[in-house]
C-alpha positions in Angstrom: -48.7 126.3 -62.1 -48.1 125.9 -58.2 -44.8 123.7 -58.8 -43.6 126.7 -61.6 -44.3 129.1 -59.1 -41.9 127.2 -56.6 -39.5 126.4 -58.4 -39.4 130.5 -59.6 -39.3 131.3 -55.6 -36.6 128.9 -54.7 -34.5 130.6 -57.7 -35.2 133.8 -56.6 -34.0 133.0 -53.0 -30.7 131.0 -54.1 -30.2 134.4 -56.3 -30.5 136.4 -53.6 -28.3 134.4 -51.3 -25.8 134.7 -53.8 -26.1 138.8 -54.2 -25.9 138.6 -50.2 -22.8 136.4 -49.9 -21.1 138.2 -53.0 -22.0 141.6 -51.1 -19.9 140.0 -47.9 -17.1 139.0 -50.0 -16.6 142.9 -50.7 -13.5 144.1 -48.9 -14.7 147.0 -46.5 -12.4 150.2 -47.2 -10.4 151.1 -44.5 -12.0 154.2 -42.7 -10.1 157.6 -42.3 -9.5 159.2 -38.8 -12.7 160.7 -36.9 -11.6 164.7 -37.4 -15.3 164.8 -35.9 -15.2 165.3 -32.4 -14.3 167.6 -30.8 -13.1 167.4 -26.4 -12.3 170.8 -24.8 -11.5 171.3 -20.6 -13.9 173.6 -19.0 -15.4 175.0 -15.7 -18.2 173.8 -14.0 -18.6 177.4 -12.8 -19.4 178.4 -16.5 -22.9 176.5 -16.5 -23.4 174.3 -13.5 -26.0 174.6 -11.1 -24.2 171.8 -8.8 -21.0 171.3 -7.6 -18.7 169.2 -9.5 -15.8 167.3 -6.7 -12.0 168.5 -7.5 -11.4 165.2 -7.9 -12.4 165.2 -11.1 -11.8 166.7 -14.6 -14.5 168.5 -17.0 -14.6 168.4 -20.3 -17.1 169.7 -23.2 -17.3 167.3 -26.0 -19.3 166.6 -29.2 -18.8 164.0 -31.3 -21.6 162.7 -34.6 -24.4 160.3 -34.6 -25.0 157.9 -36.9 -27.3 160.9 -38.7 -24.3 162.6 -38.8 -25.8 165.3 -36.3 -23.5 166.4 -33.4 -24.2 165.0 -30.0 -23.0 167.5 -27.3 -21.9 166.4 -23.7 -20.2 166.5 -20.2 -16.7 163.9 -20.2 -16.1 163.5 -16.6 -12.9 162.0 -15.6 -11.2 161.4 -11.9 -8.0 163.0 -11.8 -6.3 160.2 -10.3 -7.2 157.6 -13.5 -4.3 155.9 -15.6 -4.7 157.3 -18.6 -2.7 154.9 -20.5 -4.3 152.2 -19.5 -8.5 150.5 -20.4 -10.8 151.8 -17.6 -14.8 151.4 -17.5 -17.1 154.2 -18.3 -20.7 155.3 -18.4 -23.1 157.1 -20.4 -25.8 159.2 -18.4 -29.0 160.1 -20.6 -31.3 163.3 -18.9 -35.2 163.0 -18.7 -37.2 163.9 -20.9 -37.4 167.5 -21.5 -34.3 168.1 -19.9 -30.6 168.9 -20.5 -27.1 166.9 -19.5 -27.2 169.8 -17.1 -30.4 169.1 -14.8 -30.0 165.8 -13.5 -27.5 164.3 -15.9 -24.6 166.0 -14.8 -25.3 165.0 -11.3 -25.1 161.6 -11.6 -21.8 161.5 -13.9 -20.1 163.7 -11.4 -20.5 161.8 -8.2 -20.1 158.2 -10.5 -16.6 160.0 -11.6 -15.7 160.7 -7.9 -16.4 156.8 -7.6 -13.7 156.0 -10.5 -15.3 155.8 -13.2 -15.2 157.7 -16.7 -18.7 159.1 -17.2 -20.5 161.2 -20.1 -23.0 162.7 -19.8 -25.0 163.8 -23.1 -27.9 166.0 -24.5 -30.2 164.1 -26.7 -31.0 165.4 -30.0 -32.8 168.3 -30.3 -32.2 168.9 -26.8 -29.5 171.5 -24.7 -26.7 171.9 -27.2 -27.0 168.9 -29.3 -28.0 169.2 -33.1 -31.8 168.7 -34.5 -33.9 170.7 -36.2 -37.0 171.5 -35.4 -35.7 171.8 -31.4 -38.0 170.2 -28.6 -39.1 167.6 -31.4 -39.5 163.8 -30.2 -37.8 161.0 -32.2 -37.4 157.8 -29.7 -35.5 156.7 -32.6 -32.9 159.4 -32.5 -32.7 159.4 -28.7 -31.8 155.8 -28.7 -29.2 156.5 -31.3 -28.1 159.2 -29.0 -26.9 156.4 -26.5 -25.3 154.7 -29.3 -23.4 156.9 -30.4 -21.8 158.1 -26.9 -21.1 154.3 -26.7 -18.8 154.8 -30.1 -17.1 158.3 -28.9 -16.0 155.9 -25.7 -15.3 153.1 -26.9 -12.5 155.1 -29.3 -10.8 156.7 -26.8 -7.6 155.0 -26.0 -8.7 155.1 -21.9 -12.1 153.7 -22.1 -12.4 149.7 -21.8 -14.9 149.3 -24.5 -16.1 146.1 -23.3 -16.8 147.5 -20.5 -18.9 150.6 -21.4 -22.8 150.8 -19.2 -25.5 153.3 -19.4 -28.1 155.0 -17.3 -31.2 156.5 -18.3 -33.4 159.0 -15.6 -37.0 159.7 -16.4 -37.6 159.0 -19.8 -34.3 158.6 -20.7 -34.6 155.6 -19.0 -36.9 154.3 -21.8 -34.4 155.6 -24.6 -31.8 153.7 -23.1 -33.5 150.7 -23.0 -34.6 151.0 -26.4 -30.8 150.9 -27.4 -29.6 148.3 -25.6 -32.2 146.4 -26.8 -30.2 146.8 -30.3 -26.2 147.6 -29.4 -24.7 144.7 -27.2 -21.8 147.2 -26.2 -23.8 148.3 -23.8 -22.6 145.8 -20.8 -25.2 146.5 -18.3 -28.1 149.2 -18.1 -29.6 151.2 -15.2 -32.6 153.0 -15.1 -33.7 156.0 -12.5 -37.6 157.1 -12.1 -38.1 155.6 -15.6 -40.9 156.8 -17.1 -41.9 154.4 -20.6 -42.6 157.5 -22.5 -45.0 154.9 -24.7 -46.8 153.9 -22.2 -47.4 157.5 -20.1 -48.8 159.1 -23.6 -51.0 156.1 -24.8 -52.3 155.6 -21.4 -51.3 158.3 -19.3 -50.3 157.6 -15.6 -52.4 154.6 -13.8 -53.5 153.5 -17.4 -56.1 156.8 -16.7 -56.4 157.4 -20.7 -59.1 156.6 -22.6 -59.3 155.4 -25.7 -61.1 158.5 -27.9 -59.0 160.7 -25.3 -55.6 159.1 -27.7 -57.9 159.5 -30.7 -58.6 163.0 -29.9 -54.9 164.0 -29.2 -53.5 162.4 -32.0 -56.5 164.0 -33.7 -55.3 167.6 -32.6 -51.7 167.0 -33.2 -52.6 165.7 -37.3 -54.7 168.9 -37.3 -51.5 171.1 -36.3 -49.6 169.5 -39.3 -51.6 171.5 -41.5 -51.4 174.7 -39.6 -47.4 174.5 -39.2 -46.8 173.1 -43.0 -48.1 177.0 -43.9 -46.1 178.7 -41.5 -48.4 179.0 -38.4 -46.8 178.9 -34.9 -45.4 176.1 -33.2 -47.2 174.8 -30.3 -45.8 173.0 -27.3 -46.9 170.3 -25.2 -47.3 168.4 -21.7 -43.5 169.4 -19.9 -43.2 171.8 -16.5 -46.0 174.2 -16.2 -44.7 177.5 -15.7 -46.9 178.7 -12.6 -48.9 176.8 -9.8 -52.5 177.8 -9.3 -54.8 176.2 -6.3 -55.7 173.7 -8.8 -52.1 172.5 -9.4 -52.0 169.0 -8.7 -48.9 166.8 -6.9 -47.2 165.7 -9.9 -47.2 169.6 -11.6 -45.8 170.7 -8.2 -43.3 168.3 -7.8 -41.8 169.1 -11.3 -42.1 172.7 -10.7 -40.3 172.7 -7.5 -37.1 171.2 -9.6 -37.4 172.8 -13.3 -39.3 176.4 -12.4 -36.5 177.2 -8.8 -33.8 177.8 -8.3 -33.4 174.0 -7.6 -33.1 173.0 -11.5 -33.8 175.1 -13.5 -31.4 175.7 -16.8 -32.1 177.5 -19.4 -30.0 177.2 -22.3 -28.2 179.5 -24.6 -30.9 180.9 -26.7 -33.4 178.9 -25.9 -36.8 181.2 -24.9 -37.8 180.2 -21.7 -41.7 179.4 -22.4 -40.5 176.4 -24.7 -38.2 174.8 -22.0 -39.3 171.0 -20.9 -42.0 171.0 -24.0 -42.3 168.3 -26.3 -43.6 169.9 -30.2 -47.5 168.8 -29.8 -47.1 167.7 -33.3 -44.1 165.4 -32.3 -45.3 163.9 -29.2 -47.8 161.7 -31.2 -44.5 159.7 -32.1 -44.3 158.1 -28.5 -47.9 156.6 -29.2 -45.7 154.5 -31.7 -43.1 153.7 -29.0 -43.0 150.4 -26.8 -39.9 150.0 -25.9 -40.4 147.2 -23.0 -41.2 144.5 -26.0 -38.6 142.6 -26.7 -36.5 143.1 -23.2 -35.2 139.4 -23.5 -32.9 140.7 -26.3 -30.8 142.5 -22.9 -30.1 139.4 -21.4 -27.5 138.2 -20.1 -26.9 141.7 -19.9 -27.5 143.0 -16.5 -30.6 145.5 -15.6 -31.1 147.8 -12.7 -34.7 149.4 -12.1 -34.4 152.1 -9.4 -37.3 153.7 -8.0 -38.6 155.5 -5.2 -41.2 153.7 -3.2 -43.3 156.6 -3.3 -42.5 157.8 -7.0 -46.0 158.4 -9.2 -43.3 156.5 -12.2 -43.1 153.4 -9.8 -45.2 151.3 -11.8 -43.1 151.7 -14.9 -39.9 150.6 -13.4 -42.0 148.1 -12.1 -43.7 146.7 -15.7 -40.1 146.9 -16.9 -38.9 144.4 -14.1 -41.8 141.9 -15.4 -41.0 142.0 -18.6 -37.0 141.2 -18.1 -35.1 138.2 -18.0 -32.7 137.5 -15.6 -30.3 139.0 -14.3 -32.2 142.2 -13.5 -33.1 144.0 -10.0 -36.2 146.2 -9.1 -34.0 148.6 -6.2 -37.1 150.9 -4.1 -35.4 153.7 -2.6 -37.5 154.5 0.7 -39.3 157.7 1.4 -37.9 158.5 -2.6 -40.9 160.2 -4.7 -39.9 160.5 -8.6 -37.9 163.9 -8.7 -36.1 163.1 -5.3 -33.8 160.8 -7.7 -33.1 163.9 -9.8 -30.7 165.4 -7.7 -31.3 164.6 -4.0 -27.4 163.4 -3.0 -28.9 162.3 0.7 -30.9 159.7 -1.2 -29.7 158.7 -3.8 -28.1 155.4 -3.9 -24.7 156.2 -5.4 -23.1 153.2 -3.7 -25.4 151.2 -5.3 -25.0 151.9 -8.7 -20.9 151.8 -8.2 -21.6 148.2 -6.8 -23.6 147.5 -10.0 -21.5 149.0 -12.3 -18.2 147.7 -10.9 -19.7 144.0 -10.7 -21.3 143.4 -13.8 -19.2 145.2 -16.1 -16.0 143.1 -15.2 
C-alpha cells in the first residue's frame, strides 16, 4: 500500500509540473496603456504647512495599486533635471497615522532640492488615497502602497528604474521594510524613527505588555466586531491624544506638540478632526499578526539605513532591525534627536546623509 501510495504522489507531482510548465508556455497578452494615473502641477500654498524650495516642481498624482485602489501623492521634481534622460528617484512613506503632508512631504522636498525625483504617498486608507473603511490597518496594503509608487516610477520615461529607493518614517518604516522584503526594485531602503508597528502593539514600548494585557485587547477589539457588524459606532484607537492633562506623559506630549499645533497638524478634506491619527480599534489587532523584521536577509545585498535619534523612545526598534540585517546596513544616531525631532526638524536632520546614501548605493 505504502509503495501505491508513492508511486500515486510522484504522478501527481510530475502532473502538476507539467500543468505548471504548460501554464509558462502561455504567451502573456500584451498589456494596453495605463489611462490610470493621473499627474497634475500644483501649489504648495494650496495645502502645505512647510515650505517647498523654487527649485523644485509640485505635482499631485494618483496612480492604482495592485487592489486596483488609487494611491494619491506628492511628485517632486528639481527644476533643473534632464527630463529626457534616466534619473534616480525615491518613494517617502508617512508614519503611521499620518498623511504625505506631515512629515512626508518634508523629506521629498529637501531630497528633490538635492537632485533627486521624490514621491511622496498617502497609504491606503490614509490622506487622499482610496480604502474603505478609512483609518483601517492592513500592513499588507501599506506594503503594497510602496510597491506600487515603485511601478508609477519606474514607468515614467525620467525615472531610472533600477535605480528607484525608499524611505519609511515612524511606522512607515516598518511598511517599507515589509516590501522590500518582497519587490527587489527597491535598490536600497532607509528608515527614520521606525517604529515596528508588530512589535509596539504585541509588546508595547520596552517590551512593557503583558501577555493577558494582548489577550484582553485583542479580546475587546473581537468584541467590537459584533457591535460594528449591526451598525454601532466606530471606535478609534491609540494615535495623538487631543488634549494634555497633568497626567500626560513624555511620549503623548511629544506627539502632541507636532500633530495637535500649529507645528503639524493637517487635517484633511473631510476628515472630522477627532478621528485624525487613530487606527479603527477593530483593525489595529492586525499588527499583532505583523513581524516584519523576520526574514531581513531577503534585503541583502540591498543596502539598509536605520536612522535614529539617540534619545528617541523608537531607538530600540531601529536598533532590533540593525540585528536582524545582513550586511550592508548602517545604524546612523542622530545626537540630541528624540523620535519626532526627525519629523520635521531641518536643523537636525541629516539630509546630507541620506543624499550620500542614496547617491552611493543606488548607482
Amino acid at each position: 500500500m505504502m509503495k501505491r501510495t508513492m508511486c500515486l504522489f510522484i504522478a501527481f507531482a510530475i502532473a502538476l509540473c507539467g500543468v505548471v510548465q504548460s501554464q509558462s508556455n502561455v504567451k502573456t497578452p500584451k498589456r494596453k496603456p495605463n489611462n490610470q494615473t493621473k499627474m497634475k502641477q500644483i501649489s504648495p500654498k494650496d495645502f502645505s504647512i512647510f515650505k517647498v524650495s523654487d527649485n523644485v516642481t509640485l505635482y499631485s498624482v494618483t496612480f492604482k495599486n495592485q487592489y486596483k485602489m488609487d494611491v494619491a501623492g506628492h511628485l517632486f521634481i528639481p527644476n533643473k533635471l534632464d527630463r529626457n534622460t534616466q534619473n534616480p528617484a525615491i518613494v517617502v512613506g508617512h508614519p503611521m497615522g499620518a498623511v504625505k503632508e506631515q512629515s512626508a512631504d518634508i523629506y521629498a522636498s529637501n531630497l528633490a532640492d538635492k537632485g533627486f525625483i521624490t514621491l511622496s504617498v498617502d497609504l491606503s486608507f490614509w490622506g487622499e488615497s482610496e480604502g474603505q473603511a478609512r483609518n483601517i490597518v492592513s500592513p499588507d496594503i501599506y506594503a503594497e502602497t510602496f510597491s506600487a509608487a515603485v511601478d508609477f516610477l519606474g514607468t515614467r520615461p525620467f525615472v531610472d528604474k533600477e535605480r528607484i529607493g525608499a524611505i519609511g518614517i515612524c511606522g512607515s518604516g516598518s511598511f517599507v521594510i515589509s516590501a522590500a522584503k518582497i519587490d527587489p526594485r527597491i535598490k536600497a531602503v532607509a528608515t527614520i524613527s521606525m517604529y515596528d508597528m508588530g512589535a509596539a502593539n504585541r509588546n508595547s514600548l520596552n517590551k512593557s505588555l503583558s501577555l493577558e494585557q494582548r489577550k484582553q485587547i485583542i479580546a475587546d477589539a473581537a468584541q467590537q466586531r459584533y457591535v460594528e457588524f449591526e451598525g454601532g459606532k466606530t471606535k478609534y484607537t491609540s494615535g495623538c491624544v487631543h488634549e494634555l492633562t497633568p497626567d500626560s506623559n513624555p511620549i503623548e506630549i511629544e506627539f502632541f506638540n507636532f500633530y495637535r499645533t500649529s507645528r503639524g497638524e493637517f487635517i484633511p478634506k473631510g476628515v472630522p478632526p477627532e478621528t485624525t491619527t487613530h487606527p479603527t480599534l477593530t483593525s489595529n489587532i492586525k499588527f499583532m499578526n505583523f513581524y516584519p523584521f523576520n526574514d531581513l536577509e531577503m534585503i541583502s545585498p540591498r543596502p539598509l539605513l536605520f536612522i535614529t535619534g539617540d534619545k528617541a523612545h523608537s531607538k530600540e526598534f531601529s536598533e532590533d532591525a540593525y540585528k536582524h540585517a545582513a550586511e550592508p546596513k548602517e545604524l546612523y544616531y542622530v545626537k540630541n534627536a528624540g523620535h519626532v525631532d526627525l519629523y520635521d526638524r531641518l536643523d537636525i536632520i541629516p539630509f546630507n546623509k541620506l543624499t550620500e546614501f542614496f547617491t552611493q548605493k543606488m548607482k
